[in-house]
N, C-alpha and C positions, 0 to 999 in steps of 0.2 A: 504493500500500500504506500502511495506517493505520502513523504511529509511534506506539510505546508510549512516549507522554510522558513520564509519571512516573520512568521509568529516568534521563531526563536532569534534572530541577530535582530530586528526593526529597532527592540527596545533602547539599545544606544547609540545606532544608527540613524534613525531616520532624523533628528533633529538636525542632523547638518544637512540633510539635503529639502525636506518637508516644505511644505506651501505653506502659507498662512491661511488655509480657508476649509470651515467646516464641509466636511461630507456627512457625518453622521452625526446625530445626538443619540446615545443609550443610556439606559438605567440597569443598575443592577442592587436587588434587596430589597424591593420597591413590594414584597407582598400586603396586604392591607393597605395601603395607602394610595392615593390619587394620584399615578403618574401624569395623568393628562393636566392636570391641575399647576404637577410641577412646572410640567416643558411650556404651558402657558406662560408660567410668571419668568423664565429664562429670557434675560433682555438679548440674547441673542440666539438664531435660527440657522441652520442648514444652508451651507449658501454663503454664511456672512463669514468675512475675516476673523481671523482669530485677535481677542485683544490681548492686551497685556495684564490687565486682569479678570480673566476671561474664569482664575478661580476664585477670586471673591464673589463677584457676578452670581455664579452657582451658588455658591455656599448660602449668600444672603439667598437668593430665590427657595433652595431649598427650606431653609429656618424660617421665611415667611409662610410659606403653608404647612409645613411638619408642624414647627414650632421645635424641631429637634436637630443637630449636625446632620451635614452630608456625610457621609464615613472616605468619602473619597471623589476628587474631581482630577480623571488620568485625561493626558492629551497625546493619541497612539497614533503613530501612523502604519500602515499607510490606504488610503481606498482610493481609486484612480490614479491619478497623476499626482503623489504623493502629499493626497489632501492629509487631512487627519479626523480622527473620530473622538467625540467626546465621549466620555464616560463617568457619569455620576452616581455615585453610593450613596444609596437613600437608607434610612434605619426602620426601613420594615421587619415582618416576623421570617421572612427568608434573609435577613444579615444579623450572623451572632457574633460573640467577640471571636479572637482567634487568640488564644493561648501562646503566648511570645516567651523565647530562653530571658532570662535577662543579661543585659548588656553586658558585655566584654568591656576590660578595663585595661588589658596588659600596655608593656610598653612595646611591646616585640614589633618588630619592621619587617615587610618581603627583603628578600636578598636582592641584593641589585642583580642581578642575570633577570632573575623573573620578573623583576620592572618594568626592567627593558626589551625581554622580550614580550611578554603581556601589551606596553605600549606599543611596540611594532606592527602588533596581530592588530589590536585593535584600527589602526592608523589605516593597516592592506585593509579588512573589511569595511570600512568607511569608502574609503577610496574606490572596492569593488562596490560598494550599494549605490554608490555617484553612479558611476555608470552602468547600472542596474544588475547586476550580477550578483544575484542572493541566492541562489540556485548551491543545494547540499548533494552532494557524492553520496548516495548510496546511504549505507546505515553503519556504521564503522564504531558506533558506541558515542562517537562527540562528534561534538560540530568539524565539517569540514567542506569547506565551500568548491564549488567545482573551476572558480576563478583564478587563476594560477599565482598571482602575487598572495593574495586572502591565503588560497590555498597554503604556498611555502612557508609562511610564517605560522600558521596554526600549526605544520605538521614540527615547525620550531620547536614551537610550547612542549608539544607534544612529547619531544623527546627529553624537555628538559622536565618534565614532569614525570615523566618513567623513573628516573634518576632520584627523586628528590618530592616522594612525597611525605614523609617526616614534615622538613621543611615548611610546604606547603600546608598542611593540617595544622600543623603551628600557627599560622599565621591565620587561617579560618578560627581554630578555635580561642584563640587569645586577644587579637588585637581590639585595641580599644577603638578603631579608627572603621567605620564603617566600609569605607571606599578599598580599601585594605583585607577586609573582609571579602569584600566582593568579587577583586580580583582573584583571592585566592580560591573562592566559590568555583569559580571558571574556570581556572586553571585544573582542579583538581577533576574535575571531568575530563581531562587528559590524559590523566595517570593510569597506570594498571590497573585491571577492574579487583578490587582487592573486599576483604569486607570491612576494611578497616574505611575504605575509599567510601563505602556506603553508607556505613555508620556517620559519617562526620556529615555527610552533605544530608543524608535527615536530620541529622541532628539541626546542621544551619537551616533546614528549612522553616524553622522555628525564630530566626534572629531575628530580634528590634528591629530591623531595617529592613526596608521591604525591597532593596534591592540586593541586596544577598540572599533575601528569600527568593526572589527572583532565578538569581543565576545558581544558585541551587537545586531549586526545582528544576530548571530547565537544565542542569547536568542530568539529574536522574533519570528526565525523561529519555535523553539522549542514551546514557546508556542502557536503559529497560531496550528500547528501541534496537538498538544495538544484538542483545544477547537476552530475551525476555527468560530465559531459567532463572536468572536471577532475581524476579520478583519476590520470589518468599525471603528474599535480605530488606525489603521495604516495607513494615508494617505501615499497611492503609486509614489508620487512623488521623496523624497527621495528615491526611490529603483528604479524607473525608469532612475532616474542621478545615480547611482551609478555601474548602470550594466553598463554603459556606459566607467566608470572611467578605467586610463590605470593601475590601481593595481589588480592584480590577487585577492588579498583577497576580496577585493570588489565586485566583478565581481562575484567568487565563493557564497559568501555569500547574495548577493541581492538578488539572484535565490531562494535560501532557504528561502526566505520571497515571492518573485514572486507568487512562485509555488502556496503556499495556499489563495495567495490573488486573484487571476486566477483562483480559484476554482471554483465561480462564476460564471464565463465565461460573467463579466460586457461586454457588445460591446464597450462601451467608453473606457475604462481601455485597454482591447485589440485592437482596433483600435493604442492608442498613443501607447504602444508598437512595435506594428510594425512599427509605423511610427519613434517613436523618439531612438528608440531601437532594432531593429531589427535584424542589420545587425552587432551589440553586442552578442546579442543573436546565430546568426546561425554562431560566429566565433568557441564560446564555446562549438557549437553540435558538431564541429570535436577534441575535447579534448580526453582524453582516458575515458571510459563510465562512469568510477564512477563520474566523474567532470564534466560529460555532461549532468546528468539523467536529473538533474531539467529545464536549458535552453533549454531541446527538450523538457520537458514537454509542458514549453509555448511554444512553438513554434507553436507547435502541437494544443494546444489549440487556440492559434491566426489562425489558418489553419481551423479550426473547425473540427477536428478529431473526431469522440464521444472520452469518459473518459476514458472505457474498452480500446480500441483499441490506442488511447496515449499511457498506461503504458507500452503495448504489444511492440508499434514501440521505443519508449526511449528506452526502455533495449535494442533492436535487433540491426543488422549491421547499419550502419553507414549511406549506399548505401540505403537502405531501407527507412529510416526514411527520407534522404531530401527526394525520389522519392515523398516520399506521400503528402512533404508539398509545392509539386513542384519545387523541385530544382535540 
């Protein structure tokens, strides 16, 4: 099955290259509550530029009709010509909290090799999403772009992370420095698939920072991806709370773990989904389709779709996919 690339590199790419102009508005967590109500009082529409503060704007329109916080206002790219999609976390009865490690405080620093090469990789995927090249090789356990500068520099990391995951897992679990953190989140998706390598990025997928939870979840998914026996090293309950969580990134990327752990088709595992996550899930199947593929997956899979006939309904209309899972 094709992955939709772009869901895993867009998040720190697309801002250098992105338009300033709404494609989408979405909500997520919005059960019990007025969404139409919300996107009324939203001083801006579908179509307009983006401002500059394009997230107070939300936040207040949200607390005038809740009367409660948005949990979250993400600006993703990319839909067409590298517009961007809004996304606001409302505090309905489908967004619960999410259970976060608490902060890292060390003083510990990446090694300069891994800086430097981490900056590099990052600089070639930039460079390759400029000129549209986001396009992934195959299933290889990590990210690896089929663009050949992107490419050479990941297959970099790559090696320096074989060498050096100690190091690396140091620097995930200790540092007090978020950004620090995250790097090494990514990096360690690199590494040999170990269980030491799995433990730590569950583990981060729990950190204060929602962007090492980020590039944590989105290692795991890559390697499930990669080598699916190794699911039973991922307990599903962090990803179960976290599809629930009212941050878009979370929500996005628990799926990317969901999907391959659902593979299976355990009836326990899909049972608490539906039950404890469900209604998470079929907010995300009306998202625009790249950001939907994975949460119709399961969906679909908790429905008992056969597997062929899943991939068929996720890609296709909208209207289509709830019919079949009855909705």
């Amino acid at each position: 099955m094709h992955w939709r690339t772009p869901l895993l590199i867009l998040a720190f790419a697309a801002p250098l290259c992105a338009r300033d102009r709404i494609a989408y508005i979405g909500f997520l967590g919005y059960q019990g509550l007025d969404v139409d109500a919300v996107r009324k009082a939203l001083p801006f529409r579908e179509g307009d530029k983006i401002s500059k503060d394009i997230d107070d704007q939300a936040r207040a329109a949200v607390k005038r009709v809740t009367g409660r916080d948005a949990t979250d206002v993400a600006k993703v790219c990319c839909i067409g010509d590298f517009d961007h999609a809004i996304f606001i976390g409302l505090p309905g009865k489908s967004s619960r909290p999410f259970t976060l490690n608490p902060a890292p405080n060390g003083e510990i620093s990446p090694p300069p090799e891994l800086a430097d090469l981490y900056s590099k990789m990052r600089q070639a995927e930039d460079a390759a999403f400029k000129k549209g090249s986001y396009e992934e090789d195959g299933s290889p356990g990590y990210r690896l772009s089929k663009e050949p500068g992107a490419r050479a520099a990941e297959l970099a990391l790559r090696q320096y992370a074989l060498h050096h995951e100690d190091e690396i897992i140091r620097v995930l679990e200790a540092s007090g420095k978020a950004g620090q953190r995250s790097m090494a989140a990514d990096a360690l998706g690199y590494a040999a698939p170990t269980p030491r390598q799995m433990a730590a990025l569950v583990h981060a997928s729990r950190d204060p920072d929602s962007s090492v939870r980020n590039d944590s979840t989105r290692a795991l998914g890559e390697i499930l991806r990669g080598d699916p026996s190794r699911a039973p090293q991922v307990p599903p309950e962090t990803f179960i709370d976290m599809v629930r969580s009212g941050v878009w990134t979370d929500r996005n990327k628990s799926t990317a773990v969901l999907w391959p752990l659902t593979q299976s088709r355990d009836p326990q595992l899909l049972a608490r989904l539906k039950s404890e996550a469900g209604d998470a899930l079929l907010e995300m199947t009306r998202w625009p389709d790249n950001w939907a593929f994975t949460s119709r997956v399961v969906l679909g899979r908790i429905a008992g779709i056969p597997e062929d006939r899943v991939y068929q309904l996720a890609s296709g209309p909208l209207d289509a996919f709830l019919s079949s899972i009855g909705r």
